[in-house]
C-alpha positions as CSV (number, residue, x, y, z in Angstrom):
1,X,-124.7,28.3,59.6
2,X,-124.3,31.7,59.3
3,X,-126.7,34.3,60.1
4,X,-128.7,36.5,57.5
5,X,-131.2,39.8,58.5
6,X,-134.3,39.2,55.5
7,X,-135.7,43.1,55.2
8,X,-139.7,43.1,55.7
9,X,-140.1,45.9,53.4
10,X,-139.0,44.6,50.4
11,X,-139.6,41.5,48.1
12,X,-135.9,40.5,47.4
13,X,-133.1,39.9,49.4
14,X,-130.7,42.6,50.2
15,X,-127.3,42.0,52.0
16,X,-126.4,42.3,55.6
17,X,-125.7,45.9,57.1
18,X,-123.6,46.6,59.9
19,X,-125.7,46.9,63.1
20,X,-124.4,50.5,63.9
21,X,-125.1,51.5,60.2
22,X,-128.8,50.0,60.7
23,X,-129.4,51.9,63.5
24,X,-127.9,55.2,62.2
25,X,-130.5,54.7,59.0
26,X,-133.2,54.1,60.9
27,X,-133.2,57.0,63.0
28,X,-132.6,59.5,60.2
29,X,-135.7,58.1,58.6
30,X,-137.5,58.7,62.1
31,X,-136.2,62.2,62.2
32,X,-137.1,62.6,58.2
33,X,-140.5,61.8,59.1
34,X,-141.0,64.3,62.0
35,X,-139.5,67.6,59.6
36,X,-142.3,66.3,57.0
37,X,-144.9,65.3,59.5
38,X,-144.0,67.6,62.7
39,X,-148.2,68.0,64.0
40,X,-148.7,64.4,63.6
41,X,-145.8,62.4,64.4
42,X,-144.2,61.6,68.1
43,X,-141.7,63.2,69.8
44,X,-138.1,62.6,69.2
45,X,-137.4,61.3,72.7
46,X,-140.6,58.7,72.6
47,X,-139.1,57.0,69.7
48,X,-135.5,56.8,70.0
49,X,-136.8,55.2,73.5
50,X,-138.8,52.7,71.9
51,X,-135.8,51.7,69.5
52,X,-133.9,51.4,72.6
53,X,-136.7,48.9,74.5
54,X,-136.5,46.9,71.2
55,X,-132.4,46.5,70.8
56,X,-132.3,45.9,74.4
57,X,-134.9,43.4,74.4
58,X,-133.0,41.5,71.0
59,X,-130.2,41.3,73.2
60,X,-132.0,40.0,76.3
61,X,-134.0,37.5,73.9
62,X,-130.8,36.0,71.9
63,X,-129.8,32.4,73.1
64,X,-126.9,32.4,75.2
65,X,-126.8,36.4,76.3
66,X,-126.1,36.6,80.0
67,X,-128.0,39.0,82.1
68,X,-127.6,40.2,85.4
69,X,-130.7,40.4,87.6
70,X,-131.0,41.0,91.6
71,X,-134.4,39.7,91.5
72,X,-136.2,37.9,94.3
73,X,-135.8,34.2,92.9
74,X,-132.4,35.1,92.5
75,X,-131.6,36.2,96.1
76,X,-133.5,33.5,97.4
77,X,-132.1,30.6,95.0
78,X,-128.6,31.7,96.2
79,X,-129.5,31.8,99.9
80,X,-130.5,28.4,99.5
81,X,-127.5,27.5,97.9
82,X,-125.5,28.7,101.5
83,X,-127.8,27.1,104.1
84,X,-127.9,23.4,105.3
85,X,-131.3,23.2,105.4
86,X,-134.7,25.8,105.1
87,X,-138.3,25.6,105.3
88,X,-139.5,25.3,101.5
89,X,-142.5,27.1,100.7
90,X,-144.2,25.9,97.7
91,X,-146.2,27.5,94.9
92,X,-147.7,26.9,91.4
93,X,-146.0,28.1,88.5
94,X,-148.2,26.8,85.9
95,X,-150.8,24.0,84.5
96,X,-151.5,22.4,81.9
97,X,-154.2,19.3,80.4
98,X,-152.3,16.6,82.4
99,X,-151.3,18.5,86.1
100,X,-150.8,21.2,87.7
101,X,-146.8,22.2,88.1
102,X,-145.4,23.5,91.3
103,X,-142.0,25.0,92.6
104,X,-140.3,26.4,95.6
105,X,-138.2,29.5,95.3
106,X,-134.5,28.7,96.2
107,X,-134.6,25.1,94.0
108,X,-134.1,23.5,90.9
109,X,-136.6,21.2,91.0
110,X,-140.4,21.2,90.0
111,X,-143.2,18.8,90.7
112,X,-145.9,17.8,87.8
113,X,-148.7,16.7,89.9
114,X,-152.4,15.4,88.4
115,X,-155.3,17.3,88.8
116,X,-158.0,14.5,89.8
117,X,-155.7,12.2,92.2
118,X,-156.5,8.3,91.6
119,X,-159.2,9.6,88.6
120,X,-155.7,10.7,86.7
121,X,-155.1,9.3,83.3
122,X,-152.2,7.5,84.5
123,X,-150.8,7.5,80.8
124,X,-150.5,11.1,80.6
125,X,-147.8,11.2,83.1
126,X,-146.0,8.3,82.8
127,X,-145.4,9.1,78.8
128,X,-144.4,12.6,80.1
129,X,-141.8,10.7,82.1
130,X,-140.8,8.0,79.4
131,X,-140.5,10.3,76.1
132,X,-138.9,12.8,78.2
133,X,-136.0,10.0,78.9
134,X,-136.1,9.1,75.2
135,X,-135.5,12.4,73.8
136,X,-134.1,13.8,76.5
137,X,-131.1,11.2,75.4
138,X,-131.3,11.4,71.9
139,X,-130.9,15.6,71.9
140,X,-128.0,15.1,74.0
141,X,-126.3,12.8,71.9
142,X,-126.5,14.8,69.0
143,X,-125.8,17.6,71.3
144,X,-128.6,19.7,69.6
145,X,-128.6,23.6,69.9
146,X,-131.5,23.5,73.0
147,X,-132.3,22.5,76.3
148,X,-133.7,19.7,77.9
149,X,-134.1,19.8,81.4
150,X,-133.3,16.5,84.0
151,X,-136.2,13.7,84.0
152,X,-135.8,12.5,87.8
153,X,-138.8,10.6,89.1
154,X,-141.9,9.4,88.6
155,X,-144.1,9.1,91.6
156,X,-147.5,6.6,91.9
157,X,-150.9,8.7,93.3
158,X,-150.3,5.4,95.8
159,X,-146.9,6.5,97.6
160,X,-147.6,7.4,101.2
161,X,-144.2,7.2,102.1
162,X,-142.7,9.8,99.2
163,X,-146.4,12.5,100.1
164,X,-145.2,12.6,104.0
165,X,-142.2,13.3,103.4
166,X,-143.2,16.1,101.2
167,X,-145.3,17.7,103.5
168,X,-145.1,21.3,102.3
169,X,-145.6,20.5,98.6
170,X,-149.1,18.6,99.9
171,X,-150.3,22.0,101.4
172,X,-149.4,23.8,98.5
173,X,-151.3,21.6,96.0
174,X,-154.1,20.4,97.9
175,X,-156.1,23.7,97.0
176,X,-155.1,22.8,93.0
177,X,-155.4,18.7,92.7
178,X,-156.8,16.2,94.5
179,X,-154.0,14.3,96.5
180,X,-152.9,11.8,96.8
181,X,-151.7,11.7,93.1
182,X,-149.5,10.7,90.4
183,X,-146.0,13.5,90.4
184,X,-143.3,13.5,88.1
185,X,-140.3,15.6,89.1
186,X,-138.2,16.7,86.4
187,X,-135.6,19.9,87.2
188,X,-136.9,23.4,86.9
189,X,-136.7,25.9,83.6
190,X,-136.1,29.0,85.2
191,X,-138.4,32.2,84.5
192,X,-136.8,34.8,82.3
193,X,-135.0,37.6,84.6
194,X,-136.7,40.7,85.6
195,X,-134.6,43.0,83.1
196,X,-136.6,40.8,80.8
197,X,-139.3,40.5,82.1
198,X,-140.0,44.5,82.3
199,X,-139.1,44.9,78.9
200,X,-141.5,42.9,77.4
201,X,-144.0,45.0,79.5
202,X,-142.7,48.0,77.9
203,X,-142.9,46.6,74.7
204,X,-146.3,44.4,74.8
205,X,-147.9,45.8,77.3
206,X,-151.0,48.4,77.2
207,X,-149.6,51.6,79.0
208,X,-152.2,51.4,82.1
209,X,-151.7,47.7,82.3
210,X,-148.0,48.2,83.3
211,X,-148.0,48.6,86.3
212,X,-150.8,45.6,88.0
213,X,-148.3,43.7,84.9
214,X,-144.8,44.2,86.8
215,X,-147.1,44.2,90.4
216,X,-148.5,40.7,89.2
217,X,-146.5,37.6,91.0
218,X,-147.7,34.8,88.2
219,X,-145.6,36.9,86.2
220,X,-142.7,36.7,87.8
221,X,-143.3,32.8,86.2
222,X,-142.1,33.9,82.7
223,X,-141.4,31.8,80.0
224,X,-141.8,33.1,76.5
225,X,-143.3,30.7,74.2
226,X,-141.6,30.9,70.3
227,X,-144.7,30.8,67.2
228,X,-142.3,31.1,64.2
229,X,-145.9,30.2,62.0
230,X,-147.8,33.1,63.5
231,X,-147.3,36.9,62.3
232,X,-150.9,37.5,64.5
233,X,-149.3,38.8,67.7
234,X,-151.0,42.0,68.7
235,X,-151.4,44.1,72.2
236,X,-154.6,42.8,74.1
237,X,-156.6,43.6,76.8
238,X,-155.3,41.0,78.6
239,X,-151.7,40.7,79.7
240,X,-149.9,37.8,81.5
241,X,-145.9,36.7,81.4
242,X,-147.0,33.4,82.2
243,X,-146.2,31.4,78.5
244,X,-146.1,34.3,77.0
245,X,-146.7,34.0,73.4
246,X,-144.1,35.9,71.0
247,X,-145.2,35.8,67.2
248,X,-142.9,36.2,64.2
249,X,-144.3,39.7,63.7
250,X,-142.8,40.7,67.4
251,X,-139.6,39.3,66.4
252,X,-139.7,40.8,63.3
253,X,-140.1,44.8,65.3
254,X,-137.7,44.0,67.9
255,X,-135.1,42.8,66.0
256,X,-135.2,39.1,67.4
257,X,-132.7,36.8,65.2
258,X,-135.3,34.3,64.3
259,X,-133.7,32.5,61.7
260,X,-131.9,31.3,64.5
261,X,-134.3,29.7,66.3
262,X,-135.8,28.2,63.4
263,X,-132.6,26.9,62.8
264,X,-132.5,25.2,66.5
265,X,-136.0,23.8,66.3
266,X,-135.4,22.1,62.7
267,X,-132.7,20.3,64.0
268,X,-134.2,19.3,67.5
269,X,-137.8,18.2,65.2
270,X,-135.7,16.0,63.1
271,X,-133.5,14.5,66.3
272,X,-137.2,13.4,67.9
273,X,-138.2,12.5,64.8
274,X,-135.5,9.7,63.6
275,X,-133.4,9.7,66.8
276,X,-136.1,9.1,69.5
277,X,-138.7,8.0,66.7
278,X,-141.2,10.0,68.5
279,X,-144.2,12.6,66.5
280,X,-143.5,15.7,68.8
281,X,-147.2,15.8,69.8
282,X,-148.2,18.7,71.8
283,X,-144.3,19.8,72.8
284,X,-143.6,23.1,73.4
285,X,-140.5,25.6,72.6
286,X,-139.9,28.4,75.0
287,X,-137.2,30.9,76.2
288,X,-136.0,30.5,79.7
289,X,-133.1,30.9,81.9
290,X,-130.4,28.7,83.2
291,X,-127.9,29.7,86.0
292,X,-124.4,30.8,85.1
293,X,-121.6,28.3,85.9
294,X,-118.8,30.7,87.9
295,X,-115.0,29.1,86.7
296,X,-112.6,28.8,88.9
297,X,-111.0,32.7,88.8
298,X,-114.6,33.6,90.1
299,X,-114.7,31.1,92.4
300,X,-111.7,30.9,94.5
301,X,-112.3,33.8,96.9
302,X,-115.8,32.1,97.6
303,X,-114.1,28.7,98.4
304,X,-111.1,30.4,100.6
305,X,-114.4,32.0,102.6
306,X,-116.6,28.9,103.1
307,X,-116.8,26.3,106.4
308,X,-117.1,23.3,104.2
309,X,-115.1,23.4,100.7
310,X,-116.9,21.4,97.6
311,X,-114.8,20.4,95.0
312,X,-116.7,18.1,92.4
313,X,-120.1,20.2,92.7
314,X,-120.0,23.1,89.9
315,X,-120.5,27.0,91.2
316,X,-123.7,28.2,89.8
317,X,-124.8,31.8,89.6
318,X,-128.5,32.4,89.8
319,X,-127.5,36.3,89.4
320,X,-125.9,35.7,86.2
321,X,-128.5,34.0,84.0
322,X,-128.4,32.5,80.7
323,X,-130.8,32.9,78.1
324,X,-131.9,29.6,76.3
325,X,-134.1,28.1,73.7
326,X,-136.0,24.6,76.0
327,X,-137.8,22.3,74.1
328,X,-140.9,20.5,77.1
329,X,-144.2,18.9,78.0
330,X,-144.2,15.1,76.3
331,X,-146.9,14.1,77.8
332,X,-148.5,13.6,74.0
333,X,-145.8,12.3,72.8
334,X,-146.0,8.7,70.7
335,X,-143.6,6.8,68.9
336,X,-143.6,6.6,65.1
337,X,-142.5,3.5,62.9
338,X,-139.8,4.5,59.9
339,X,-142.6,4.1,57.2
340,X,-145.3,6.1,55.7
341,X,-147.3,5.6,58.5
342,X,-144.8,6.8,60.7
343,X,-144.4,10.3,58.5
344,X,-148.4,10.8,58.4
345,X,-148.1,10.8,62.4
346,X,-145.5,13.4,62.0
347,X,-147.2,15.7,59.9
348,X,-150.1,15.4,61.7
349,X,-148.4,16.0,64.9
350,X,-147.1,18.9,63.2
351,X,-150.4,21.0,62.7
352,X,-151.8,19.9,66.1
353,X,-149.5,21.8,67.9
354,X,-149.1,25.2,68.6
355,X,-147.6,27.6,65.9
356,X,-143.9,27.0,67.2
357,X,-142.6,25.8,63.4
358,X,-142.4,28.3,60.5
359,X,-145.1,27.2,57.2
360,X,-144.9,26.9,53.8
361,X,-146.3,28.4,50.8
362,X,-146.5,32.2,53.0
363,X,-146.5,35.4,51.0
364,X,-143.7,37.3,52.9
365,X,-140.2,36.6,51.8
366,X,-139.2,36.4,55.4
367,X,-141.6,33.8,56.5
368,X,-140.4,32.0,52.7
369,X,-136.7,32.3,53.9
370,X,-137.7,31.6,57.3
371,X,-139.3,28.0,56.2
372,X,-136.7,27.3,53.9
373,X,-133.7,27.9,56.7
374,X,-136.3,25.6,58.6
375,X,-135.7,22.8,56.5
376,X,-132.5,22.5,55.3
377,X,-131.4,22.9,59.4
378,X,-134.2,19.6,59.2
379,X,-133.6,17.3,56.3
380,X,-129.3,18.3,57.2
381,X,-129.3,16.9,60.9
382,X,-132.0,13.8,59.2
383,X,-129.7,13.1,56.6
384,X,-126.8,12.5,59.8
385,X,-128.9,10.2,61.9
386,X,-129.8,8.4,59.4
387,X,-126.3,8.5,57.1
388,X,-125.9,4.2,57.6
389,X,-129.6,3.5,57.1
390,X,-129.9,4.6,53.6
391,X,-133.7,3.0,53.5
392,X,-135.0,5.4,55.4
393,X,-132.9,8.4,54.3
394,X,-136.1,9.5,52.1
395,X,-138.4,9.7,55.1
396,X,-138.0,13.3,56.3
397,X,-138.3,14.5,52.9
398,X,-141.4,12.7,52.8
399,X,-142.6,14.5,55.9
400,X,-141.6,17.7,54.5
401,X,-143.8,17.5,51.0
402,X,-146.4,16.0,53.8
403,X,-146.7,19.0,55.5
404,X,-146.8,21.3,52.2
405,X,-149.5,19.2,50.6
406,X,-151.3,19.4,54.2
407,X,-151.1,23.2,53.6
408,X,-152.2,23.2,50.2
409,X,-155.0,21.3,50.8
410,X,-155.9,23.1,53.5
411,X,-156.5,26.3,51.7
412,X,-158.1,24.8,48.8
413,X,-160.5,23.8,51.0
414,X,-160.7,27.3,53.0
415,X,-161.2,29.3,49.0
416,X,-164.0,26.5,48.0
417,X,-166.0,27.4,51.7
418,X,-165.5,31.1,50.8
């Protein structure tokens, strides 16, 4: 599909400029408004370096861009990678309703564990671990435009034998859940590098925040969640990398191609929809990382070098990370039936969640275009699951007007309170 910039500043839509011509406008504006303004406005060198923090962060933020980064969980994912075996020290990366989630520096792995031990909703986890396998095989099939990572294990709160041979990881979490518990292991999304990482604390960050921001560990744990429906993104008092929430209106200032994403997550909705037959309850889209895979040109001096030569195991860089859209967390997940009942789950599913989708009926021709690239990415990859069961071929357009009338109503009802 291909790719169009939607200008905020005006009502209609203009065609695509040239990035270098873009740029080139913009800053003759910038330096228009200091000759007019010159008491009020900032100096030359502040702004061109805020344009600069925004193009490079674009860059950084697209799916796919590679960036280099010398960072501590990079140096100590690689020395992993060369010894035989290390002492794994264990920490917690994040939490959420169900568990708390823990890592070790060096792998690719990361442990779900619940919070309250034997008291655990055992359903919580183990539909985490079953929808994850469902969709998990229906994006991959359809080999959607995101990530999914590896579903491994599920673990019962009453395995003695799996807890003592994880030792370290029971230290770690005994502070955060009450063991034993229930653990599903599922590989790692890793953070966002630290060239990202400290550009979004230029960009979002108060100025006397920066530096406890960048000093903070947790936020070395950066993922960057995606709310195409929100345009309420604004600097705060509080700052944390940690699910990091980027709104449409950041995108729109740094340049971020959107459209793209919303592309992506209308055609992964409509896979979990009528692939996996699942509501998407609760799941969450973020931008992560993913280690580079070196080819063989890269890799050969390596291999000459080594003691023991692996052939059929892939070469992965964790210096040379990927940027990628991941789609996570099914632990809300539940199955729909092809009917109407089965659409009214999915729109409800829809506004339950977090602002990751674009909405309808907005005022802004970006977040109109924005919605309507949305949908045809939806009701196109909809229309190919379900090309040989022409029954159902009117559901996802169902679930579309479902969501429109949901917003409709809903503002009827916010005018008549007012």
């Amino acid at each position: 599909m291909s790719q169009r910039r939607f200008i905020a500043s005006s009502s209609e839509y203009e065609p695509p400029l040239s990035s270098d011509f873009e740029h080139d406008l913009e800053t003759s504006l910038r330096l228009l408004s200091l000759l007019e303004n010159p008491s009020t406005s900032q100096p030359i060198h502040d702004l061109l370096q805020a344009q600069n923090i925004q193009d490079d962060l674009a860059r950084m933020l697209s799916a796919r861009s590679i960036i280099s980064t010398t960072s501590s969980f990079a140096v100590e994912q690689a020395k992993t990678n060369e010894e035989t075996s290390h002492t794994r020290t264990f920490r917690k990366i994040g939490a959420g309703a169900c568990g708390a989630v823990f890592a070790a520096d060096g792998e690719s792995l990361s442990y779900k564990i619940g919070k309250t031990g034997i008291l655990d909703d055992e359903a919580a986890l183990w539909t985490d671990f079953n929808m994850h396998g469902y969709i998990m095989k229906a994006l991959r099939k359809f080999k959607a435009d995101i990530e999914i990572t590896n579903v491994h294990i599920y673990i019962n709160h009453d395995n003695k034998e799996w807890w003592e041979k994880h030792r370290e990881l029971k230290m770690a979490a005994s502070s955060a859940c009450n063991l034993p518990a229930r653990v599903l292991v599922t590989e790692r999304i890793l953070p966002l590098p630290a060239p990202i990482r400290e550009k979004l604390v230029d960009q979002f960050c108060k100025k006397d925040l920066s530096a406890s921001a960048l000093a903070d560990p947790a936020n070395k744990d950066c993922l960057v969640r995606i709310y195409l429906g929100s345009m309420k993104g604004h600097t705060t008092s509080f700052f944390s990398l940690r699910n990091f929430k980027l709104h449409l209106n950041q995108m729109i200032d740094i340049g971020l191609d959107f459209e793209m994403l919303a592309v992506s997550i209308g055609q992964t909705l409509a896979i979990i929809h009528w692939e996996a037959q699942a509501d998407a309850r609760d799941v969450e889209f973020v931008l992560g990382s993913s280690a580079t895979v070196l080819d063989k040109e890269q890799t050969k001096d390596i291999h000459a070098n080594d003691s023991v030569t692996t052939i059929n195991k892939p070469t992965e860089s964790f210096v040379r990370r990927e940027t990628r859209l991941f789609v996570l967390d099914f632990n809300q997940v539940r199955r729909i039936t092809m009917d109407d009942e089965g659409v009214a789950c999915a729109v409800e599913a829809f506004y339950l969640n977090d602002p990751y989708y674009p909405r309808p009926c907005e005022e802004s021709n970006i977040q109109q275009e924005l919605w309507n690239s949305f949908v045809r990415s939806y009701l196109g990859t909809a229309d190919i699951i379900l090309r040989d069961q022409e029954e159902y071929r009117v559901l996802p357009r169902r679930f579309i007007s479902g969501v429109i009338e949901h917003t409709v109503e809903k503002r009827k009802m916010a005018s008549a309170a007012e």
